[in-house]
C-alpha positions in Angstrom: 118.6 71.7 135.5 117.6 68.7 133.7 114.1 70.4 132.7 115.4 73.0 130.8 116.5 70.5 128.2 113.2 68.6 128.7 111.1 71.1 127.4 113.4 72.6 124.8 113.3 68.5 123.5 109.5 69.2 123.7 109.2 72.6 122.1 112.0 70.8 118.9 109.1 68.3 118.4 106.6 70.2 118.1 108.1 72.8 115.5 107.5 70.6 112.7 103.2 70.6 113.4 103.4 74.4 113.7 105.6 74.5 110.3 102.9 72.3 108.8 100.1 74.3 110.0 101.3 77.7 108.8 102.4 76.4 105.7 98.6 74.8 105.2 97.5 78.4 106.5 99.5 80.1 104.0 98.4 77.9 101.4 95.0 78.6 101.8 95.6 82.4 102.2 96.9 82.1 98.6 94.2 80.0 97.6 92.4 83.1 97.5 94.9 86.2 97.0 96.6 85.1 94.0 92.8 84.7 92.3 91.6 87.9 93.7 94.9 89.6 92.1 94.5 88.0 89.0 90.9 89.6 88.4 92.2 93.2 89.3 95.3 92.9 86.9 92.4 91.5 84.2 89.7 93.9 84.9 92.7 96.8 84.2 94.7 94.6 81.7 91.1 93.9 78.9 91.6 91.0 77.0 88.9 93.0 75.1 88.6 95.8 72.6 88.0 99.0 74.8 85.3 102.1 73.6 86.6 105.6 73.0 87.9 107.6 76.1 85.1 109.8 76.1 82.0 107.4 75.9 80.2 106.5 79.1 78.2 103.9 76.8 78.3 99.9 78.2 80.5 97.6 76.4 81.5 94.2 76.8 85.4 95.4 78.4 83.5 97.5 80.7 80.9 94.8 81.8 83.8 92.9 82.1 86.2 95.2 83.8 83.3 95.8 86.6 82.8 91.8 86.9 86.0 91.1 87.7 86.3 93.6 89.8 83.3 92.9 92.0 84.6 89.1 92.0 88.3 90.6 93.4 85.9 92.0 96.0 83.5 89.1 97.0 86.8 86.9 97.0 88.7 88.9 99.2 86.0 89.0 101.5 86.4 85.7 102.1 90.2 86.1 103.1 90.0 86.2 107.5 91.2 89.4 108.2 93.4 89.8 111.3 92.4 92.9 113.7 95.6 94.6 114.3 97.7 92.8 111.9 98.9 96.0 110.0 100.5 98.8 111.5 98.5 102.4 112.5 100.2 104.4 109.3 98.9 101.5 107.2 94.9 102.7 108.2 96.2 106.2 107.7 97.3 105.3 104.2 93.7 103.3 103.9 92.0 106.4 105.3 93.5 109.1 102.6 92.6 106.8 99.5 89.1 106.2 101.0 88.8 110.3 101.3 90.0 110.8 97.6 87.7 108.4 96.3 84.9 109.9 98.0 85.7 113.4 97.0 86.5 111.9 93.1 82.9 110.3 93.6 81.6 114.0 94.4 83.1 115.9 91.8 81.8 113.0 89.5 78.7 115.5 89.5 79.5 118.5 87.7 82.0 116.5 85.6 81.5 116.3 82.0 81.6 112.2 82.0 79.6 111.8 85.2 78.8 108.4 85.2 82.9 107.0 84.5 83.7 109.8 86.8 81.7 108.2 89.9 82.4 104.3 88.4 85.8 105.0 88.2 85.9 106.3 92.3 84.1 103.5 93.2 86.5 101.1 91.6 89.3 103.1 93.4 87.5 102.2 96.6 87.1 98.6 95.7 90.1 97.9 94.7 91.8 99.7 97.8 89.2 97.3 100.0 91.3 94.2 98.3 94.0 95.5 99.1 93.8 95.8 102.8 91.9 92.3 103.1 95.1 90.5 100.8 97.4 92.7 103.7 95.7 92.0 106.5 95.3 88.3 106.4 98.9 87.4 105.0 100.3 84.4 107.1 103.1 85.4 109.3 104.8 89.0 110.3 106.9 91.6 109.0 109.1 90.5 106.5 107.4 87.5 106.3 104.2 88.8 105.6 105.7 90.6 103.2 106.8 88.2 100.8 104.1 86.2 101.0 102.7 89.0 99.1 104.9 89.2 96.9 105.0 85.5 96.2 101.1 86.4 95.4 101.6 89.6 93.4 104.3 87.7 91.1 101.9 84.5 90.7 99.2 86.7 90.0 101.5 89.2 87.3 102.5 85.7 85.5 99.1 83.8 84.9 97.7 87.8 83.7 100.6 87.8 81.4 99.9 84.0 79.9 96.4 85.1 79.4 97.2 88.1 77.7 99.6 86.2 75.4 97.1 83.8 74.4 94.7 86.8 74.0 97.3 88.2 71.2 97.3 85.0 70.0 93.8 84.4 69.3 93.1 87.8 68.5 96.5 89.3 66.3 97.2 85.4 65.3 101.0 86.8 67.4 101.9 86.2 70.5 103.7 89.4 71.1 102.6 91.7 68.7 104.8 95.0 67.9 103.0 97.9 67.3 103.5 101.0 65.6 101.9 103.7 68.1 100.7 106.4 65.7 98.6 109.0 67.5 99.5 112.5 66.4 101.1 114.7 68.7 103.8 113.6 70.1 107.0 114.1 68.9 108.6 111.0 66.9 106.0 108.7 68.9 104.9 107.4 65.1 108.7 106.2 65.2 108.7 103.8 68.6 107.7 100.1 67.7 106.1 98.9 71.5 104.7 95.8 72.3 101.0 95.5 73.1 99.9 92.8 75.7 95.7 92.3 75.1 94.1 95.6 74.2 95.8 98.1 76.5 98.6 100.9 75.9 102.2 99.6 75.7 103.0 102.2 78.8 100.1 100.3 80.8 101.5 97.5 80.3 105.0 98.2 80.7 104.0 99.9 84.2 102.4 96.5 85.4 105.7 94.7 84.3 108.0 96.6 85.8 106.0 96.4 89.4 106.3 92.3 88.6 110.0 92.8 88.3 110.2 94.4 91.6 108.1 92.1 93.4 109.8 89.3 91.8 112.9 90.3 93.6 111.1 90.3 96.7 110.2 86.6 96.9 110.9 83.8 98.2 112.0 82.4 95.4 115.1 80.5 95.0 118.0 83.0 93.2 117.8 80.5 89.8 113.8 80.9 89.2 114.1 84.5 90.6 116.2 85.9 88.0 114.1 84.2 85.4 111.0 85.6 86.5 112.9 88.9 86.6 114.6 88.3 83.2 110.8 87.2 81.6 109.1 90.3 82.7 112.5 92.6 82.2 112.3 91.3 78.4 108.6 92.1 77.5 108.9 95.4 79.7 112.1 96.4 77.1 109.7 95.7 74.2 106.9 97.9 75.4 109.7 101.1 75.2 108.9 102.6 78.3 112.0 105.0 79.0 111.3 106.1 82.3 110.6 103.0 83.7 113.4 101.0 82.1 115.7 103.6 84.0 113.7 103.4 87.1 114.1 99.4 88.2 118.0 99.5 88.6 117.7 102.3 90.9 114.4 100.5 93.0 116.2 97.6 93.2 119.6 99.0 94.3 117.8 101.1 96.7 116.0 98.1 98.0 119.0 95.8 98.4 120.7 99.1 100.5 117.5 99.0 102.8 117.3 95.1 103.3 121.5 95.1 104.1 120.8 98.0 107.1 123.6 99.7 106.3 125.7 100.4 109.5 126.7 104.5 110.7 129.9 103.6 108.4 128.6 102.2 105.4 125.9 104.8 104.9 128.7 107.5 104.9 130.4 105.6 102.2 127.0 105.5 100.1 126.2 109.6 100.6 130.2 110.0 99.5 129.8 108.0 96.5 126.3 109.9 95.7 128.3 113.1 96.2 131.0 111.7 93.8 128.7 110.4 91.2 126.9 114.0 91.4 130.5 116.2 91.4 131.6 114.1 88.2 127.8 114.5 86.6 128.1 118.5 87.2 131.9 118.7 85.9 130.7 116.6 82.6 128.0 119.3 82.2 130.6 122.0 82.4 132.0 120.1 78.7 129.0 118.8 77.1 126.2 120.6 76.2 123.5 118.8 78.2 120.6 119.3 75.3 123.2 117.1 73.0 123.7 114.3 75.9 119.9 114.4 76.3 118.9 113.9 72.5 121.7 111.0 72.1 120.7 109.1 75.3 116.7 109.4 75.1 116.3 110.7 71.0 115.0 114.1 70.0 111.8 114.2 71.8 114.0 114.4 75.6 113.7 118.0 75.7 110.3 118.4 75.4 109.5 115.2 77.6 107.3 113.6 74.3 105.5 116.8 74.1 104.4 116.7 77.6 105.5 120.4 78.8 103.2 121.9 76.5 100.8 119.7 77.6 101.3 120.4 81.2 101.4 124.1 80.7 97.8 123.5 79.3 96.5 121.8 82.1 97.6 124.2 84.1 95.4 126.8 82.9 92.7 124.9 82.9 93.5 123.7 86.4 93.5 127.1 87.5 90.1 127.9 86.3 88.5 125.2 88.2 90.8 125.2 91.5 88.5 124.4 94.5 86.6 121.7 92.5 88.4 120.6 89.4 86.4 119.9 86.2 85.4 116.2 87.8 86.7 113.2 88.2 87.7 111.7 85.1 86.5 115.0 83.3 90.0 116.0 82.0 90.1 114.0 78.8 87.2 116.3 77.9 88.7 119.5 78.4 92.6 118.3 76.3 91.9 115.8 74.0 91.1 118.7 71.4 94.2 120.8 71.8 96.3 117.6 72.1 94.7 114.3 70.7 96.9 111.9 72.1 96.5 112.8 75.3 93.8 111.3 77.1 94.7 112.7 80.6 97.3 115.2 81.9 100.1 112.5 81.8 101.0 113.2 85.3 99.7 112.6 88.3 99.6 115.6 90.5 98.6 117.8 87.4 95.9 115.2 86.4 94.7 114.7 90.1 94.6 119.3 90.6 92.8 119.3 87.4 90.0 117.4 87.8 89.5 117.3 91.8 91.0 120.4 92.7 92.8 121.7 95.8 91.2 119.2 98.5 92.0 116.3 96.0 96.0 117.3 95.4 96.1 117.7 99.6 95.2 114.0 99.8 97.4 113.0 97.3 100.2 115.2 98.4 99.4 113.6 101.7 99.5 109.6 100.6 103.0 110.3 98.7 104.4 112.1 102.0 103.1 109.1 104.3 104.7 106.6 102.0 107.5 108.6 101.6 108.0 108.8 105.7 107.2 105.0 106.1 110.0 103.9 103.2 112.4 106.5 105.5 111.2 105.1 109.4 110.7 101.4 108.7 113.5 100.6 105.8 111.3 98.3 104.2 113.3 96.9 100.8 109.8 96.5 98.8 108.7 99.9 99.3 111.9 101.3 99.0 112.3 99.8 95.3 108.6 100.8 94.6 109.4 104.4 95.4 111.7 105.4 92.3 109.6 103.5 89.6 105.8 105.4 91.2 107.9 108.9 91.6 109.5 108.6 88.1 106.2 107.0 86.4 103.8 109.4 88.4 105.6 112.1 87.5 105.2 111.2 83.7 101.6 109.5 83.7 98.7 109.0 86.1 99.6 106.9 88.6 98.7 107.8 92.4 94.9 107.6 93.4 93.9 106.2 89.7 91.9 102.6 89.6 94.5 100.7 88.2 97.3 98.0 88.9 100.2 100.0 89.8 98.0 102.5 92.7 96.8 98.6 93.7 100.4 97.1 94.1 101.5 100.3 95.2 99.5 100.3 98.4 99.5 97.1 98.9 103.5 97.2 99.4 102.4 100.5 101.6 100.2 98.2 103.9 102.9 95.0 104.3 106.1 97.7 104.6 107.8 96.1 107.8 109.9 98.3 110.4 113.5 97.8 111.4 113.5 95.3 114.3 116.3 94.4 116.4 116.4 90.3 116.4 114.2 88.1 118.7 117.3 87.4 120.6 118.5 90.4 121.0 114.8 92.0 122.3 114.3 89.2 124.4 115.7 89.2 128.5 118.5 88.7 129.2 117.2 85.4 131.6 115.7 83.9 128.5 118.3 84.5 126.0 119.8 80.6 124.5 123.5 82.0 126.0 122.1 83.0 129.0 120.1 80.2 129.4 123.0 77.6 129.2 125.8 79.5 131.6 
């Protein structure tokens, strides 16, 4: 009997040299995510003037787009990748993005920008490749691994956002410059004052902000700087004016604090009752208000017609249609709309935009990745994923979002690779014989 405390005095002493070893091994791990991170966020985020959507000419923000994306790559190489770290689902994610952005390189050929169409693929395979290296080498498991990532995703989203304020600095002599967006088209658009971060569209940036505020949640940060990183990122977003994904984030994060609690039999009742309630009392409101009214007074004039998007869907429908094994080519859409509607420089959704220019075999895959991710959010419960899911749903549904080279399809699978199943605790999975109660009786 007197060696059971022996060696539980033995394994107490040597906790704090494992502590200090993960802890240097995590260090290191972030020594190179968080850089890697930062140059995908840059190479999407330019801190330079970009060329018209439908040149394939070189200029200096694409030289620099595809050198910071190759140095994402080369540093994430570096990053010792653990065999069997993530689960199987995660390579099946892995696998479908790989397809897509080989198909998106083949229909590169017959589209009418062939050489962004197969650049833009390739990126979409690069940057899924950082991705899986950042996942696969986090320190620790599950949840742990987890928010390690997301300690790395937020450091990452804050040093992009510095540099992109001192970009507006240098280059608008203002910090946070408020623009008037004024591309004709869309219905009272000329009217919404946004902020622009660097030289990107306020809705590009307000997408990679309100992923930040999600994965600033998620850390391990203590509550004091977590709501300040939250309330930083929550205050630009609300400047950019981005509707639907203002209105997404309370509903991610309430639906990730639901997952994390693991509701009980009980409690999950409670929750569908309330939904039913909340529903019931929406529908008998509807009965008295004319729901075209409530619209135009909650969202402004342009809620009916989505900002002009149904016409524009309609559109790319037909053309979508015409082209249905193939599409017109990656990338090739902007060709085909930007006549009939010039502020639209894509199909401002992301099933739509992915039909029309890849075709049937493209929209399978994608149709695919979203009911993957949507089966891992329901069998594992994983809180990240689960507040990702509203804002990519509600976003991709409104722009391109899935299977596009950009930050949010880069955070997204990322939080697709780490998503952590339920598991019972490590005393309650471990024998009975070894069990600390059982040990001691």
């Amino acid at each position: 009997m007197r060696a059971v405390p022996q060696e539980r005095f033995r394994a107490a002493a040597m906790r704090p040299a494992r502590r200090t070893e993960a802890e240097r091994a995590r260090r290191r791990w972030m020594q190179a995510a968080v850089p890697a991170l930062v140059c995908i966020v840059l190479a999407f985020h330019q801190v330079l003037p970009k060329p018209p959507a439908t040149s394939s000419d070189f200029s200096p923000s694409r030289g620099l787009e595809l050198l910071l994306i190759g140095a994402a790559v080369l540093i994430a190489m570096t990053l010792p990748a653990r065999r069997h770290a993530l689960p199987p689902v995660s390579g099946w994610a892995m696998g479908l993005v790989l397809s897509f952005a080989g198909w998106a390189f083949i229909t590169s050929i017959w589209s009418p920008l062939p050489l962004t169409g197969a650049v833009k693929a390739i990126e979409l395979a690069a940057i899924s490749v950082v991705g899986w290296r950042i996942a696969s080498s986090a320190p620790g498991e599950g949840e742990e691994r987890r928010r390690a990532v997301s300690d790395a995703v937020l450091r990452a989203l804050m040093f992009a956002v510095a540099v992109l304020i001192v970009c507006n600095t240098i280059a608008m002599r203002n910090p946070l410059p408020i623009v008037t967006d004024e591309e004709p088209g869309f219905s009272n658009e000329g009217q919404r004052d946004r902020l622009m971060l660097g030289f990107n569209h306020p809705l590009s940036s307000a997408a990679m902000l309100a992923f930040g505020v999600v994965f600033a949640y998620d850390t391990n940060l203590k509550p004091a700087s977590k709501v300040a990183a939250m309330g930083f990122l929550g205050v630009l977003l609300l400047l950019c004016d981005a509707r639907g994904l203002t209105a997404a984030i309370p509903v991610g994060i309430a639906l990730g604090l639901w997952f994390r609690a693991k509701p009980s039999l009980i409690i999950a009742w409670i929750g569908l009752i309330a939904v039913v309630a909340v529903v019931g009392g929406v529908a008998l409101l509807l009965a008295y208000v004319d729901p075209v009214t409530l619209l135009i007074r909650a969202f402004g004039e342009d809620a009916v017609t989505l900002n002009s998007r149904a016409g524009l869907w309609a559109y790319v429908i037909d053309i979508a249609m015409q082209y249905p094994l193939g599409g017109v080519g990656f990338f090739g859409t902007r060709f085909y709309i930007l006549a009939a509607f010039p502020f639209a420089g894509h199909a401002h959704n992301s099933f739509l935009e992915v039909f029309v220019s890849t075709g049937l075999p493209g929209l399978a895959l994608l149709l695919g990745f979203v009911g993957l991710a949507i089966g891992r959010l329901l069998r594992s419960g994983d809180p990240l994923l689960a507040g990702l899911m509203p804002l990519v749903l509600a976003e991709g549904n409104l722009n391109p979002l899935f299977f596009v080279p950009a930050v949010p399809m880069m955070l997204f699978t990322l939080a697709l690779f780490v998503a952590s199943p339920r598991e019972a605790s490590a005393s309650s999975r471990a024998p009975a014989a070894l069990r600390p109660a059982a040990a001691w009786r």
